[in-house]
One Martini backbone bead per residue (centre of mass of N, CA, C, O) as a GRO file, in nm:
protein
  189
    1UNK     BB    1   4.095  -0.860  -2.615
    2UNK     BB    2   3.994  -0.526  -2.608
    3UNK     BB    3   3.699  -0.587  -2.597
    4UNK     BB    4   3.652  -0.698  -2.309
    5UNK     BB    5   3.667  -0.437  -2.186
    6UNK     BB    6   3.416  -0.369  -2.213
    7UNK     BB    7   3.179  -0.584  -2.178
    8UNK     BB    8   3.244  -0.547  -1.843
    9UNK     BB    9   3.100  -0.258  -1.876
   10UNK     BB   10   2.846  -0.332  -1.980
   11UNK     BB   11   2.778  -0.495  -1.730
   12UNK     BB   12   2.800  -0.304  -1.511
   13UNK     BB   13   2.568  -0.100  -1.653
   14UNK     BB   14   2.348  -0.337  -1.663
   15UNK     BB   15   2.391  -0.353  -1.293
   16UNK     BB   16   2.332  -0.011  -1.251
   17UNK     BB   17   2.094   0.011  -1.332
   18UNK     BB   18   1.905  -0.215  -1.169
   19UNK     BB   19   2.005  -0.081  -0.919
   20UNK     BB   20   1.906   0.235  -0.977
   21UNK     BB   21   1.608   0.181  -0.938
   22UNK     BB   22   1.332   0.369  -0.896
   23UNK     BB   23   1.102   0.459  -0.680
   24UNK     BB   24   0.821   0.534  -0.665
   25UNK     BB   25   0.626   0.772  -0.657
   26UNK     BB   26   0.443   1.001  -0.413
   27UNK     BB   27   0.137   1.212  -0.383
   28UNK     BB   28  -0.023   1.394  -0.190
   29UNK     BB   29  -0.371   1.536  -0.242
   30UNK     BB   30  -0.633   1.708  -0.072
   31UNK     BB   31  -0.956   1.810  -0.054
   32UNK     BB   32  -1.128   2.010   0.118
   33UNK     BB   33  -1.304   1.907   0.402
   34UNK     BB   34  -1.589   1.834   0.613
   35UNK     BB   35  -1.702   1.635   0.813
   36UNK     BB   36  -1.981   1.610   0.660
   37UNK     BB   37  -1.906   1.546   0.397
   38UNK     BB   38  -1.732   1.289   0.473
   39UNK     BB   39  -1.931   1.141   0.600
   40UNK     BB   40  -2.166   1.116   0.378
   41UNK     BB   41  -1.944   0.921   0.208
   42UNK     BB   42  -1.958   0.711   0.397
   43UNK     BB   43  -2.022   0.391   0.539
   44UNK     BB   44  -1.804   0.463   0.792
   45UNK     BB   45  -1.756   0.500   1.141
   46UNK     BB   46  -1.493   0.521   1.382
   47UNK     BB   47  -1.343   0.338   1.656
   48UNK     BB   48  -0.980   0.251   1.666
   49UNK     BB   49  -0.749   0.016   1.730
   50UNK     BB   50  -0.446  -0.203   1.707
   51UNK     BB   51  -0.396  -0.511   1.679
   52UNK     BB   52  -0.303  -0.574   1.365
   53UNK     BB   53  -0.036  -0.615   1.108
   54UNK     BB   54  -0.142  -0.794   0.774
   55UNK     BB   55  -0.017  -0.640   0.536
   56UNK     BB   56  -0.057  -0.713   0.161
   57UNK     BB   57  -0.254  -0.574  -0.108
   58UNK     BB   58  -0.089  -0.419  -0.291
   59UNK     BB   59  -0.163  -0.147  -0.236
   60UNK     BB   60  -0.294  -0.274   0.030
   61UNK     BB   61  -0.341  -0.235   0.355
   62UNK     BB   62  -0.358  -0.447   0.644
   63UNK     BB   63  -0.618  -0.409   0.939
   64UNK     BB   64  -0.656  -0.459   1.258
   65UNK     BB   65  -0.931  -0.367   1.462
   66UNK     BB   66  -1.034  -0.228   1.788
   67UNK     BB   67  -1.364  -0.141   1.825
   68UNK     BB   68  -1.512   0.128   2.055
   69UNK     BB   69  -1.677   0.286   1.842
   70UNK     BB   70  -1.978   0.421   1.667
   71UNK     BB   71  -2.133   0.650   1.401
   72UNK     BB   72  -2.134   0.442   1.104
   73UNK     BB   73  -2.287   0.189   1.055
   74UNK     BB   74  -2.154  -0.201   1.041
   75UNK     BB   75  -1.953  -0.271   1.315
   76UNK     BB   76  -1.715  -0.446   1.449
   77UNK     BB   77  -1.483  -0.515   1.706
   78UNK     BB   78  -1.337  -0.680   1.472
   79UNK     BB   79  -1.126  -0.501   1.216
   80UNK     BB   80  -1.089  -0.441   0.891
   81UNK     BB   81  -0.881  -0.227   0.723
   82UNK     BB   82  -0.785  -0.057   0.453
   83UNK     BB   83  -0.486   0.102   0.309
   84UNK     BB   84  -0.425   0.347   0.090
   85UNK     BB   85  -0.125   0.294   0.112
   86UNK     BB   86   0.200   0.385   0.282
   87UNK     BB   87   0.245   0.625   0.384
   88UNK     BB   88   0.454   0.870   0.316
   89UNK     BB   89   0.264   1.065   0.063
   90UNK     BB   90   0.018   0.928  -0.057
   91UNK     BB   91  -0.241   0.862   0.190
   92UNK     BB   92  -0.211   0.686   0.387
   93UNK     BB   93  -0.254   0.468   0.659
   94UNK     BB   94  -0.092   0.480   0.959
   95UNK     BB   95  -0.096   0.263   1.243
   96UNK     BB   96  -0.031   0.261   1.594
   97UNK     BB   97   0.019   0.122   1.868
   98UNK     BB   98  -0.214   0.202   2.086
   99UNK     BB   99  -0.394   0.371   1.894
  100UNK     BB  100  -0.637   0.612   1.880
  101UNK     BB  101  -0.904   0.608   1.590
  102UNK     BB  102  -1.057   0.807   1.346
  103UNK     BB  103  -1.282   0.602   1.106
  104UNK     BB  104  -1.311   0.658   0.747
  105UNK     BB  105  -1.499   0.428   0.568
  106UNK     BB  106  -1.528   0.252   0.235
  107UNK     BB  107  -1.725  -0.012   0.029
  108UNK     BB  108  -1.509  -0.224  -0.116
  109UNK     BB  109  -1.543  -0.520  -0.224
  110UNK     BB  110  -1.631  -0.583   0.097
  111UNK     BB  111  -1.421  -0.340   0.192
  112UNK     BB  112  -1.250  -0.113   0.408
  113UNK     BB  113  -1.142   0.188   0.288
  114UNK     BB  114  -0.872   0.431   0.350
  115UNK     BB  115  -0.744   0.756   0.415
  116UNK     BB  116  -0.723   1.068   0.405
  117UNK     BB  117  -0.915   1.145   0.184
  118UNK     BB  118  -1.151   1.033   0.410
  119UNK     BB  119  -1.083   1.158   0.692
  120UNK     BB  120  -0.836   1.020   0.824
  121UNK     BB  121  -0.678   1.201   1.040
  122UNK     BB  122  -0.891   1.482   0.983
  123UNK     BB  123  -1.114   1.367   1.200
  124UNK     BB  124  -1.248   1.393   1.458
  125UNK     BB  125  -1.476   1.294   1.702
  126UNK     BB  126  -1.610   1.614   1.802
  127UNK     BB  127  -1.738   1.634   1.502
  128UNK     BB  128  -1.907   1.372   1.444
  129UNK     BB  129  -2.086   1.456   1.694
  130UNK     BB  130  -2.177   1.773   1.576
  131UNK     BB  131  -2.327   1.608   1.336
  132UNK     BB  132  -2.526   1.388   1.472
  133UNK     BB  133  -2.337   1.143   1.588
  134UNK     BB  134  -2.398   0.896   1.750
  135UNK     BB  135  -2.290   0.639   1.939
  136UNK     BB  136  -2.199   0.310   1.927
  137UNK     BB  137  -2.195  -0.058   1.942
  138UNK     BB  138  -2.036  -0.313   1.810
  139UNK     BB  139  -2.083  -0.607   1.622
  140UNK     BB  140  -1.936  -0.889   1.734
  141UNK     BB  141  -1.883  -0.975   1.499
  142UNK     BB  142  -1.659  -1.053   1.243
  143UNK     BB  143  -1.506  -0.892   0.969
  144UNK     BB  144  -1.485  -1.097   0.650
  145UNK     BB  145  -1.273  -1.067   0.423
  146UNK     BB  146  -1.093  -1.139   0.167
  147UNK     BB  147  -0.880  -1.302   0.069
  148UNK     BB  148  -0.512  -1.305   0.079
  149UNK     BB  149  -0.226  -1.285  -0.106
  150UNK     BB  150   0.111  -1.401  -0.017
  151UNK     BB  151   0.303  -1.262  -0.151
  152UNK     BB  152   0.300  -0.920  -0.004
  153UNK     BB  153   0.326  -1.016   0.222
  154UNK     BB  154   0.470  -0.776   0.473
  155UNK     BB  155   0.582  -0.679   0.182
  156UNK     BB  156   0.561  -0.379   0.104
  157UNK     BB  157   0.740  -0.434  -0.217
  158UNK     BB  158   0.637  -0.659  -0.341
  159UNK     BB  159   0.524  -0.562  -0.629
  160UNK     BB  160   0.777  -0.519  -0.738
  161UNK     BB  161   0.967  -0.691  -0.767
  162UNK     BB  162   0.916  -0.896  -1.017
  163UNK     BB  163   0.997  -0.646  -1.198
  164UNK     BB  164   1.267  -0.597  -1.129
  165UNK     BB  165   1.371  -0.896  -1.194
  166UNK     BB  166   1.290  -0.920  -1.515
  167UNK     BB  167   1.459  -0.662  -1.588
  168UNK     BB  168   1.692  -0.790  -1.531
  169UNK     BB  169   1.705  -1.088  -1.683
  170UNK     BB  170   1.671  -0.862  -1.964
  171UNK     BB  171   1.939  -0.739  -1.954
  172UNK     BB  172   2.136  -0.968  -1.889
  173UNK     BB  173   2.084  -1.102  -2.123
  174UNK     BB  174   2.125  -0.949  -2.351
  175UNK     BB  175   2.433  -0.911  -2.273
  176UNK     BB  176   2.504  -1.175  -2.327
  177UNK     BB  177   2.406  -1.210  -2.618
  178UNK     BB  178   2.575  -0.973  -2.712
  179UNK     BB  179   2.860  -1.174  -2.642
  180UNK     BB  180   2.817  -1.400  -2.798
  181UNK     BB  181   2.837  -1.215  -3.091
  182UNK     BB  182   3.060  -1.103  -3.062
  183UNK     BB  183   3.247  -1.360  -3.037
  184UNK     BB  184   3.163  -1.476  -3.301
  185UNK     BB  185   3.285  -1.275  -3.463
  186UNK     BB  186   3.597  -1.274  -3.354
  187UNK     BB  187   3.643  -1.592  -3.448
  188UNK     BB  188   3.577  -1.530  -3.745
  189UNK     BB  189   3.855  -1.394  -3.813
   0.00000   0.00000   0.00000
């Protein structure tokens, strides 16, 4: 029977390391680079405002933009753009309603991809002008990216959460089992 309280300790012990689990931690860092040389690397460059933020694909995060100046690429009037991150330290690129901004982006997977190391809101719009690129207008179509998992849509941090549960049931678990094995041995006494 003293060793009840013992048992409960041990449950609430691996119920507050499970709520205690820190979240990843982020940290940006990009190389300096010219404005030149940034467009260089992209595959488009462009003006955009957000239209609507459409939640998340694993690490990437995705915005729906009303384009409305381009100067590198075929980018679309209505384009989505992935920002790797969700900004707040990782290099993710965060976009405000009703923001024009200069974005520099890369191909990748079909999918148009930025972060602040790639650009955006590093390189003004009247830098790409001065490096030789004029403006045109985007073309009509929408740009279709491939379909998004609904897991971790809308949900910031839905990628960790599955982890989590696991680890929790996997604790809770195990404390079980010690607790059936530990009883089984007092009463065999």
């Amino acid at each position: 029977m003293r060793r009840l309280p013992a048992l409960g300790a041990v449950v609430l012990l691996a119920l507050g390391v499970l709520i205690g689990l820190p979240a990843p931690a982020h940290a940006c860092s990009c190389a300096s680079s010219s404005a030149p040389e940034l467009l260089s690397k992209s595959d488009a460059a462009f003006v955009g405002r957000l239209a609507e933020r459409r939640g998340s694909d694993g690490d990437l995060v995705r915005f729906a933009l009303d384009v409305s100046r381009v100067y590198k690429g075929t980018v679309s009037a209505k384009t989505v753009v992935y920002s790797e991150g969700r900004g707040g330290g990782d290099c993710g690129v965060t976009f405000e309603s009703g923001e024009e901004r200069m974005v520099l982006a890369r191909l990748e997977s079909g999918r148009l991809v930025t972060s602040l190391c790639r650009g955006t809101s590093m390189v003004k719009e009247s830098e790409v002008a001065a490096s030789g690129f004029d403006a045109y207008s985007p073309v009509a179509a929408e740009h279709s990216p491939p379909p998004v998992g609904s897991a971790a849509e809308d949900d910031p941090a839905g990628s960790e959460k599955p982890f989590r549960w696991l680890l929790g049931v996997g604790v809770v678990g195990v404390v079980l089992l010690g607790g059936a094995y530990w009883a089984a041995r007092v009463r065999g006494r």
